[in-house]
C-alpha positions as CSV (number, residue, x, y, z in Angstrom):
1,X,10.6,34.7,-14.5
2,X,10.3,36.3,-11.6
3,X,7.9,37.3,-9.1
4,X,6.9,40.0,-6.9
5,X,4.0,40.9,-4.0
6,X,2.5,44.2,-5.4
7,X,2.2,46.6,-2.7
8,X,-2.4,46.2,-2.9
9,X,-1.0,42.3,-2.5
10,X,1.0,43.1,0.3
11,X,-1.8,45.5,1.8
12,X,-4.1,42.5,1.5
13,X,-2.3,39.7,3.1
14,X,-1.6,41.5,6.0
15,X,-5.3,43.0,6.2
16,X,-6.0,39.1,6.3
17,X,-4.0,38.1,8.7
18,X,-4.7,41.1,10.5
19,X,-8.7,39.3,10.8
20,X,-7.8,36.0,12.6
21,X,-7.9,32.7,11.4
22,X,-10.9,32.0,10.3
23,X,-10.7,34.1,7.2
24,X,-7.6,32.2,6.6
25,X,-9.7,28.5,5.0
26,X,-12.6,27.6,3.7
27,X,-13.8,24.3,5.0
28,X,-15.4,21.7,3.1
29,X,-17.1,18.4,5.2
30,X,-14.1,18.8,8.3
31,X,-11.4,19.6,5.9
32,X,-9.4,22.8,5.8
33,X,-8.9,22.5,2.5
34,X,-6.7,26.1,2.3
35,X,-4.9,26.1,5.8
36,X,-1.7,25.1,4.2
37,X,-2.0,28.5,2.4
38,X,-2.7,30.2,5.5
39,X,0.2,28.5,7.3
40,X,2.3,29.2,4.4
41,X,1.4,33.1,4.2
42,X,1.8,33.5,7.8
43,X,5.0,32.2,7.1
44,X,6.3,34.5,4.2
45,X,5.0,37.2,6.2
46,X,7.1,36.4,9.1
47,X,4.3,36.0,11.3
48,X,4.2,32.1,12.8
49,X,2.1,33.2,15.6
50,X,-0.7,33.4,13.2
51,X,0.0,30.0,11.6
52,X,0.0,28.6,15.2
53,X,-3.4,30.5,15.9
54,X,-5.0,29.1,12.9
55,X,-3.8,25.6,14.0
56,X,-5.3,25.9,17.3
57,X,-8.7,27.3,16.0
58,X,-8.6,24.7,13.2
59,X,-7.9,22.0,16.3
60,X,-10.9,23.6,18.2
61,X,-13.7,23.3,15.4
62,X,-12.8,19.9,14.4
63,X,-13.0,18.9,18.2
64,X,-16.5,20.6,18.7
65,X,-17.5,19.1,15.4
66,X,-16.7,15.5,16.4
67,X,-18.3,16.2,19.8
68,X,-21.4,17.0,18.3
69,X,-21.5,14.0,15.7
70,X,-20.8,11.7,18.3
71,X,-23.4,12.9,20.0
72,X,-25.7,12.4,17.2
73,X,-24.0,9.0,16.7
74,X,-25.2,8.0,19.9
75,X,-28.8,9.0,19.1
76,X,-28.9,7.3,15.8
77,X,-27.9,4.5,17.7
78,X,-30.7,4.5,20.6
79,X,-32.9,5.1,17.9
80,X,-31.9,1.9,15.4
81,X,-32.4,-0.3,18.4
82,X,-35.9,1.0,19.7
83,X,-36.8,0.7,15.5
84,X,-35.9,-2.8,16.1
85,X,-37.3,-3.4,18.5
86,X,-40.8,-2.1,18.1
87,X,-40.7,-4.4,14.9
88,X,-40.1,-7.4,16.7
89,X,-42.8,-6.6,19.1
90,X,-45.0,-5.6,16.6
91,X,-45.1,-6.7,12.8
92,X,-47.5,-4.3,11.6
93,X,-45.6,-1.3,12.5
94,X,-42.4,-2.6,10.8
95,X,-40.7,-0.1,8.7
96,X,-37.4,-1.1,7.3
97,X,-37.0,2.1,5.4
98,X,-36.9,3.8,8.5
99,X,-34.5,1.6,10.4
100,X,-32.1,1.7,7.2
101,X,-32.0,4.8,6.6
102,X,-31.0,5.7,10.6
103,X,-28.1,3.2,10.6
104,X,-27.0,4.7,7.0
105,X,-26.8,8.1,9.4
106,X,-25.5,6.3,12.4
107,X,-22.0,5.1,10.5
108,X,-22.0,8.3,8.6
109,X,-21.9,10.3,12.2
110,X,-19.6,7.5,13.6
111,X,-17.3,8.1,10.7
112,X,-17.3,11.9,10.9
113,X,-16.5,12.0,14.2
114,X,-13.2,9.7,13.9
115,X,-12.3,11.5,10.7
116,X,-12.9,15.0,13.0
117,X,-10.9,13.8,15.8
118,X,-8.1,12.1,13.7
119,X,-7.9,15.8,11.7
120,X,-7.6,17.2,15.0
121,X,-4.5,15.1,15.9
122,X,-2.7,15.4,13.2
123,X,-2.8,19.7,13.1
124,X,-0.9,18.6,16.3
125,X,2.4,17.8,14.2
126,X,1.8,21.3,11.7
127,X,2.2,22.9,15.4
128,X,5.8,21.4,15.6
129,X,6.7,21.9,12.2
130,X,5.4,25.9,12.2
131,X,7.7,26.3,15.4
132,X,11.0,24.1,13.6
133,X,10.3,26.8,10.0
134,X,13.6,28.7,9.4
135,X,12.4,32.7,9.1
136,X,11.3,33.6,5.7
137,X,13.1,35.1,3.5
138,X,12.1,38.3,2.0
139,X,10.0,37.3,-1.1
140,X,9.1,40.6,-2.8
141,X,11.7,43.6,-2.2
142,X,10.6,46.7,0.2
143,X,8.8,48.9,-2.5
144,X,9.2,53.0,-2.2
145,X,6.2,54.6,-2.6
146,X,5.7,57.1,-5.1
147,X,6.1,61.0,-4.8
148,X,3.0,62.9,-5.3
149,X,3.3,65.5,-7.8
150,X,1.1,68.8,-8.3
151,X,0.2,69.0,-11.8
């Protein structure tokens, strides 16, 4: 069996690439779940600066997004202690629901951000292998297009 990008298909994938990266992935909690397609079809379309952009924006987003939860780590954590320590000063306002539930956001922010930062690190070795990629070969053939007739 063989395959072939229809000339719409072709149209497409170069209108997309054509956008930037960002309309190359979805994202789903820090994860580019579809940037190996994007790096792939960047690829067949002989086109690696646009796998290397969508590296670098990728790298960029998970950087800003581990910024910003260790940020909110770091409030989560000011805030567990001052729980604490308003209920040791005082028993009646104790609230242990309220102090659980901010250290059960405190690790999940801690952990995002590592998981962000390590994602980040590791787009650093797709940089080296888009630039070590022998050029694509030619996937679907150069298509004529059809001669208008008059009726």
């Amino acid at each position: 069996m063989q395959f072939v990008m229809t000339e719409e298909g072709d149209k497409q994938l170069k209108a997309a690439l054509d956008r930037g990266p960002r309309q190359y992935w979805t994202q789903r909690h820090g994860t580019f779940d579809s940037l190996r397609r994007a790096i792939f079809l960047a690829w067949v379309a002989s086109r690696p600066e646009d796998a290397k952009g969508c590296i670098a924006e990728a790298v960029e987003i998970l950087r800003r997004k581990a910024g910003r939860n260790e940020l909110d780590a770091g409030d989560l954590r000011k805030t567990a202690f001052r729980l604490r320590d308003e209920m040791l000063n005082n028993e009646e306002l104790a609230d242990d629901s309220l102090l659980i539930t901010t250290v059960y956001h405190w690790i999940g922010a801690e952990m995002d951000a590592v998981e962000y930062k390590l994602q980040a690190e590791t787009l650093h070795v797709l940089d080296t292998l888009v630039a070590d990629l022998p050029p694509a070969p030619k996937i679907w053939p150069e298509i004529p297009r059809a001669q208008q007739t008059s009726p």
